[in-house]
Each structure stands twice: as C-alpha cells, then as structure tokens.
Phi, psi and omega in degrees: 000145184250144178264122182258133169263128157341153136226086187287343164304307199343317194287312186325301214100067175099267205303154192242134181228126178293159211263156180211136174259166179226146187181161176225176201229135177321352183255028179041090158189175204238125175229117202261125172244134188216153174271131178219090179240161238052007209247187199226114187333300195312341200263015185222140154228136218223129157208126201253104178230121122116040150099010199258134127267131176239155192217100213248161161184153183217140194257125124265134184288137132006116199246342181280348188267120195249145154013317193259341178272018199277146174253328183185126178238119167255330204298150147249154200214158195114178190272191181187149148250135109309090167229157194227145169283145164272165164264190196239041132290326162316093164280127219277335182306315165310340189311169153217191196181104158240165187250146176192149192349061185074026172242122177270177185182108185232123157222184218237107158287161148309128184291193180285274226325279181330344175286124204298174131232141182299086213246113186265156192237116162280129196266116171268160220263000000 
C-alpha cells in the first residue's frame, strides 16, 4: 500500500491558512480569532503597520516521528500568513493578542473619536 500525504491545498497553491472569525463587540472593538492549535507562542508573530494586521507563524511537526513512519497526515504544517485590512478608526497602540488553547485572539479597540456619542438636545421655552 503507498503512503499518500494528504494536501487539502494542493489545488489553492500549497500553502495553509488558519480559519479566523472576525466580529466586533459591544465594547467597541474589533476582535480576530484564529485556530492555530499545536503551536508554541513563541512561533506566532502579530503586526499592526500602515492600517494591516498580520499574523506570521510556522506549525512545526513532531521531529521524534520521521516521514516513513507516517500511515497518513491530514493535520497542516509549515509557515502561513495572514493579513487583514483595518478600518482606520482601530488604535493600533492598544491591539492586545493571547493565545489559549489553539485559538490566538487579538483584539482591536476603536480609538475614542470613533466611539459614538451621546449628544443630549435642550428645548428651548
């Protein structure tokens, strides 16, 4: 029997990208979530420049296992990029970003200007 490696890309061109909801919140932000689970903090990297968020990381495989003793690999590995346009209401001084059980999650507050406000109206007599 031949041992196949699995590629669900292959047709895209390669490369692997984690799945991400994006949503904002009632507390004005922007919140990004990605499945990244095997990975080691240290192997992600988060950058907010010129209105861009990116998000760099590389999955590395299990190095005690080698190629030939594999019957069949679907999980993916390897580096990946993300990036998403911001709006420009987003204070990029402010992003935070944790990682917890393979989900990172960064979010992006809204500066003040951008926050609606409650503007009261006097009747004049």
């Amino acid at each position: 029997m031949a041992i196949v490696r699995w590629d669900p890309f292959r047709e895209f061109g390669g490369a692997w990208m984690p799945p991400v909801d994006i949503y904002s919140t009632g507390e004005h932000e922007l919140v990004i979530k990605a499945e990244i689970p095997g990975m080691n903090k240290d192997d992600i990297d988060i950058t907010v420049e010129n209105f861009t968020l990116t998000i760099r990381g590389e999955k590395k495989t299990e190095q005690a296992i080698k190629d030939e003793q594999f019957h069949r690999v679907e999980r993916s590995y390897g580096t990946f990029t993300r990036s998403f346009a911001l709006p420009h209401t987003v204070d990029s001084n402010k992003v935070q970003a944790e990682y917890k059980e393979g989900v990172l999650t960064v979010k992006l507050p809204l500066r003040e200007e951008a926050k609606p406000k409650q503007i009261k109206v006097n009747v004049a007599a």
